[in-house]
C-alpha positions, 0 to 999 in steps of 0.5 A: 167260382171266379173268372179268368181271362187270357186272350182267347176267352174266359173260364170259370175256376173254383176258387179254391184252385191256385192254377188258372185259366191257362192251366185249365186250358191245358187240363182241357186240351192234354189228357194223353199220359195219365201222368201229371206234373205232381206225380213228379214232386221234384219237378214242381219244386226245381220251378218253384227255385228256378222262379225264387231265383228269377224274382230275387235276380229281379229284385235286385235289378229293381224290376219288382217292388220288395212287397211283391218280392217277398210274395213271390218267394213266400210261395215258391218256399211254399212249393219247395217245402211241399205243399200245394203238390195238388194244384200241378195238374197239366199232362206231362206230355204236351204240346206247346214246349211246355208252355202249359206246365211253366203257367201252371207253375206260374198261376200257382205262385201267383195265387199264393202270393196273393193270398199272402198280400192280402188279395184274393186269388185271380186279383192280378193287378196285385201279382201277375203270372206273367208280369211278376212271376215270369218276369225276364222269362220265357217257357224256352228258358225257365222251363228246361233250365227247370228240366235240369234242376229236376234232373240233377235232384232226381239223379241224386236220388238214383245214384243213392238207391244205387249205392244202397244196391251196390252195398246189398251186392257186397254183403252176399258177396262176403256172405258167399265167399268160401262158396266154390262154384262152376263158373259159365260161357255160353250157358256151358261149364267153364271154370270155377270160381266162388259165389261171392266173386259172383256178387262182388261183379254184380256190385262192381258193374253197379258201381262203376254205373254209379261214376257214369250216372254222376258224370251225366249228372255234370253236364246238365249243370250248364243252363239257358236262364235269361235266354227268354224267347230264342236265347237273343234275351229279348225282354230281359235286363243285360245283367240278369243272366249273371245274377240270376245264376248267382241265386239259382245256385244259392237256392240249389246248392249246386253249381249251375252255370250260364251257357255262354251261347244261349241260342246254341243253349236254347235248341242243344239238347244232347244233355238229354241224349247223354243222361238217357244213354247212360241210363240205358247203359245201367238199365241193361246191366242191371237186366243181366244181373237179374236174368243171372238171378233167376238162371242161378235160382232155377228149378228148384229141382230141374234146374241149377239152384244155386241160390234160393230167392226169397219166396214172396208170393205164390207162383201160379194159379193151378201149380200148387207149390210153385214160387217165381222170381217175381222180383227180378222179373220185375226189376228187368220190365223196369230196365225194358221201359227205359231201355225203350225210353231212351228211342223216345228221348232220342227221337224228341231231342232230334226232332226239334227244329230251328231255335227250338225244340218243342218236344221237350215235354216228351224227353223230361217225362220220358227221363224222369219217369224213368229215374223214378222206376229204376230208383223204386226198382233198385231199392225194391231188388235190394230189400226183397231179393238180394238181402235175402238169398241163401247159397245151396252150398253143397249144390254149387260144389258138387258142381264143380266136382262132377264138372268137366270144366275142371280138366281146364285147369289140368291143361298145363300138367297134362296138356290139352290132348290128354285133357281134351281125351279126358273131357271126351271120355267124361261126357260120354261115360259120366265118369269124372274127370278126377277119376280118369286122371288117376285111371290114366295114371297122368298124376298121382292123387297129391298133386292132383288134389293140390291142382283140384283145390278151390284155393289153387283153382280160384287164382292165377298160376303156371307151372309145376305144383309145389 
């Protein structure tokens, strides 16, 4: 064990720990979420750059020596690389603004630099957490700045997982189509269409969210660093928010930018607003889409079956036989969680008052949690749903045959009384409508089957049948 100080008293940690007291304090005083900063690996490293940024933008201000420059990005590479994940323990959500999470992070580097000096884990004179680590920092900048960074990785990761999606959508949406099916409004028969017309809406919808989720992803590029406390950039040089951009978007690849007013930068957080609502934006789409799956998977023999699903696991405990969408009905409790997470980001981004908002915590867990599970979500729907559907071909077009919805298309031909006297006599008799059009002597069999074909039904056209 060794002891650690910070101004309200001392702690034991073990040794072989690379936090410190402040983390320890945190850990003691947030067990509220479950969820802690290394459930989050993207987070951790988007501090580790956001502090590699910091030290080589002192360095060059010569503020820090070279020997304790060189440790100091020694562990940030460290964290980058993915090691030492374990050592982020504090709760996700906290109060503070983050304060707790920023010295975790803080502790870690330190400790690990030290390690690489020569010195002992806590010997801080060598390397301090605040001193060297958050030099020219604050909680108030270095944090949500690595907010941001976190953000712009793991939305990454989610247009990717949306691509793969989309491309999912597009192969079934090939797969199926020459399949002629019943189109629907309101739960009722409408007009036909294919089932591969079906599929590429779905991929369609997900790729016009994929542009949404990419232009959110713009605006977090704008970030406070070298604000420090209330964005005045009190205990920082003149010249370091200039210089620390310049490393921070070497070491991100990305082009993050200085806000031009960093007290504005320090309290604004409507970026969070913006990447929640979109999110919510994809999330309710995405819930539509599997709602449409199970409608057109349903029965298998009371209700449309269209589609088969494939069967992951049995569906009951005393139904012998019985296969649920289980897939689907997972990927829409992912898209309820984060349509109700955006309230929370809402209300966090709101509540913030003065030159700060403390509440952050809440709105970084809320939209990362969120990413994460609509991304594992979205791959999960892909692999072990949408590649494996197959078509009841002969299901969906005898659909369409005994449809009333066909005498839309004789609207034109025969007019909307005779069509609507035809639709009345089909839902009560159950005779088809190509029957009575023939019974009626309203067009002879030719033409009738020319305006009945899927490939005449399925496009555009006015006038008389050629």
């Amino acid at each position: 064990m060794r002891k650690e100080h910070d101004f309200i008293g001392e702690l034991e940690i073990a040794d072989n720990c690379y936090y410190g007291v402040q983390t320890l304090r945190a850990v003691q005083n947030f067990d509220i979420s479950g969820k802690r900063i290394k459930d989050f690996p993207r987070f951790i490293t988007s501090f580790a750059k956001v502090k590699k940024a910091a030290a080589l933008a002192n360095h060059e201000l010569k503020l820090i020596s070279d020997e304790i420059k060189n440790a100091i990005c020694f562990a940030c590479d460290e964290l980058i690389a993915g090691k030492y994940q374990d050592q982020f323990i504090v709760d996700m959500i906290q109060g503070g603004a983050g304060t707790s999470t920023n010295m975790n992070a803080n502790e870690v580097i330190a400790n690990i630099a030290l390690e690489y000096m020569g010195h002992k884990k806590g010997e801080y004179e060598y390397c301090h957490p605040n001193d060297h680590v958050n030099l020219s920092q604050s909680t108030n900048d270095a944090y949500p700045t690595s907010i941001r960074v976190a953000l712009y990785d793991y939305l990454g990761d989610l247009m990717d997982a949306m691509e793969y999606l989309r491309k999912s959508y597009e192969k079934k949406a090939i797969e199926f189509k020459d399949i002629i099916k019943m189109g629907r409004t309101q739960l009722q028969d409408a007009v036909p269409m294919t089932l591969g017309r079906e599929f590429q809406t779905f991929a369609a919808m997900i790729g016009a969210d994929i542009k949404r989720v990419n232009s959110a992803r713009e605006q977090i590029l704008e970030v406070n660093l070298g604000a420090t406390a209330i964005g005045t950039g009190i205990n920082s040089h003149p010249n370091y928010p200039p210089i620390v951009a310049k490393y921070l978007q070497q070491i991100t690849g990305a082009n993050f930018v200085i806000a031009d007013d960093l007290i504005e930068a320090t309290q604004d957080t409507s970026a969070f607003v913006q990447i929640s609502g979109v999110l919510k934006r994809v999330s309710t789409k995405l819930s539509k889409v599997c709602n449409d799956l199970r409608l057109l998977s349903s029965g298998p023999k009371c209700g449309l079956n269209e589609i088969n699903l494939p069967k992951m696991q049995p569906g009951s405990s005393i139904m012998p036989g019985k296969v649920n969408p289980v897939i689907p009905e997972v990927v829409n409790q992912v898209c309820y969680y984060v349509i109700g997470a955006d309230v929370s980001v809402t209300l966090a981004c709101e509540g913030g008052q003065l030159q700060l908002n403390v509440f952050e915590p809440l709105a970084a867990y809320s939209l990362l949690h969120s990413i994460c599970m609509l991304e594992r979500a979205m791959k999960t729907l892909a692999d072990k749903c949408i590649d494996g559907i197959t078509a009841n071909k002969e299901i969906c077009e005898n659909f369409v045959m005994n449809s009333v919805g066909i005498v839309t298309a004789l609207n034109p031909y025969i007019g909307y009384e005779n069509s609507a006297s035809i639709a009345k006599v089909a839902l009560k008799t159950g005779a088809r409508v190509y029957d009575l059009v023939l019974e009626r002597k309203l067009m002879d069999k030719e033409k009738l089957d020319k305006i009945l074909s899927p490939e005449f039904m399925l496009k555009p056209h006015m006038g008389e049948v050629k």
